[in-house]
C-alpha positions as a Markdown table, in Angstrom:
| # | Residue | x | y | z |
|---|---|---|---|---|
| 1 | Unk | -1.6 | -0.9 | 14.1 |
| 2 | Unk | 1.2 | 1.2 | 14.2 |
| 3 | Unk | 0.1 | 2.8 | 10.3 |
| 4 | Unk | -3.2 | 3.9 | 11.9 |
| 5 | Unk | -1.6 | 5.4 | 15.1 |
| 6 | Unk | 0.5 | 7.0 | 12.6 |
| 7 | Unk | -2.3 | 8.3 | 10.1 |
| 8 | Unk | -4.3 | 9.5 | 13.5 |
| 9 | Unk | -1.6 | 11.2 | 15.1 |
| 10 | Unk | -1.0 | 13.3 | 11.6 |
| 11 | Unk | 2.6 | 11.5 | 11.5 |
| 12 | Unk | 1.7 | 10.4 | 8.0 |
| 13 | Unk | -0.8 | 9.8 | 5.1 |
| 14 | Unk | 0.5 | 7.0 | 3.2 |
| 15 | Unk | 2.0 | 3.4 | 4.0 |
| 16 | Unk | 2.5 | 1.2 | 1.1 |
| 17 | Unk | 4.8 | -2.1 | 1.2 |
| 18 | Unk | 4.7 | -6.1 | -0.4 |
| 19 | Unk | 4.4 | -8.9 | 0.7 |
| 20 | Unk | 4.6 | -12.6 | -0.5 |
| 21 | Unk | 1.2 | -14.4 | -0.2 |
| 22 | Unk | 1.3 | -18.6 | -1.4 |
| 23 | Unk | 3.7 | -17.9 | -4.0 |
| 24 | Unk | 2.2 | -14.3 | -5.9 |
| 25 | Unk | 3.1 | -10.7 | -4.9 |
| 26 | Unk | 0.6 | -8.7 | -3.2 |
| 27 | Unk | 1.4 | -5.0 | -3.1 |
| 28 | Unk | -0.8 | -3.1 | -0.5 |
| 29 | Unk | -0.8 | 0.5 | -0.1 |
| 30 | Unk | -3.3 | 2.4 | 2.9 |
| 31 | Unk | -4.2 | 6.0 | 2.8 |
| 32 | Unk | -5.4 | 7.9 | 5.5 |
| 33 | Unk | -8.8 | 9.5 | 4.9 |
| 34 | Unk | -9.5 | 12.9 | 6.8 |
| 35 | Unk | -12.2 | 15.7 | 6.5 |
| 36 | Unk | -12.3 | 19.1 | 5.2 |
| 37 | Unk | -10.9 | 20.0 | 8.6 |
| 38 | Unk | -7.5 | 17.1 | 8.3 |
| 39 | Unk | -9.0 | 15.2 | 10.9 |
| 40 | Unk | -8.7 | 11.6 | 10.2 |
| 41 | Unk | -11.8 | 9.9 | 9.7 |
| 42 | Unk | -10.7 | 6.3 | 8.6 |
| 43 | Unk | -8.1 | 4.1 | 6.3 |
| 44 | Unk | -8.4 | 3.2 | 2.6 |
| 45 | Unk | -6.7 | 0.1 | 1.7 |
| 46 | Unk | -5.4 | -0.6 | -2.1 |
| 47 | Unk | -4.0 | -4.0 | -2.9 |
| 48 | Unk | -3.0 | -5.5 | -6.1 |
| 49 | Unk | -1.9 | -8.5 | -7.1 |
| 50 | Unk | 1.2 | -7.5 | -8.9 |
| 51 | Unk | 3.1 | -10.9 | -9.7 |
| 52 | Unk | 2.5 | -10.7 | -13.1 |
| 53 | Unk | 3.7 | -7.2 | -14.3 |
| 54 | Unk | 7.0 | -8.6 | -12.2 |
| 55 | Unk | 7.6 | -11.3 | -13.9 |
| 56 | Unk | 7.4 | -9.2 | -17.9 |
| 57 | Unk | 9.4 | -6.8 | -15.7 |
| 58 | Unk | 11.9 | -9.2 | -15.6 |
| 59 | Unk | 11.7 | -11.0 | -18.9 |
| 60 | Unk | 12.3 | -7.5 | -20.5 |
| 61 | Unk | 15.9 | -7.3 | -18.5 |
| 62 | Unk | 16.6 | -10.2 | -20.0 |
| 63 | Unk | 16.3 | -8.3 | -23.4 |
C-alpha cells in the first residue's frame, strides 16, 4: 500500500525488492504507469523467479 500511495502522490516511479517464497527467490519490481499528462493511472508488476541465475552467480565465485 505504501508503494502505490507513493507512485500516486508522484513520490516515486519505481519499487523493486526480493523476497523468499517456499525455498526459491522471487524478485518483484512495480512501476508506476501515468498518462501523457504524469498522472498516474495504475501499477505494473514484474516478477521473476531468480533462484537460479543466484545460484551460477555463486558457483562462479567459487571459481
Amino acid at each position: 500500500e505504501e508503494i502505490l500511495n507513493d507512485f500516486r502522490e508522484n513520490r516515486r516511479d519505481r519499487a523493486e525488492f526480493w523476497i523468499n517464497m517456499g525455498g526459491r527467490l522471487i524478485y518483484i519490481r512495480y512501476f508506476a504507469v501515468r498518462d501523457k499528462a504524469e498522472k498516474y493511472v495504475g501499477c505494473l508488476e514484474v516478477t521473476q523467479d531468480i533462484t537460479d541465475i543466484k545460484k551460477i552467480e555463486a558457483e562462479k565465485r567459487l571459481l
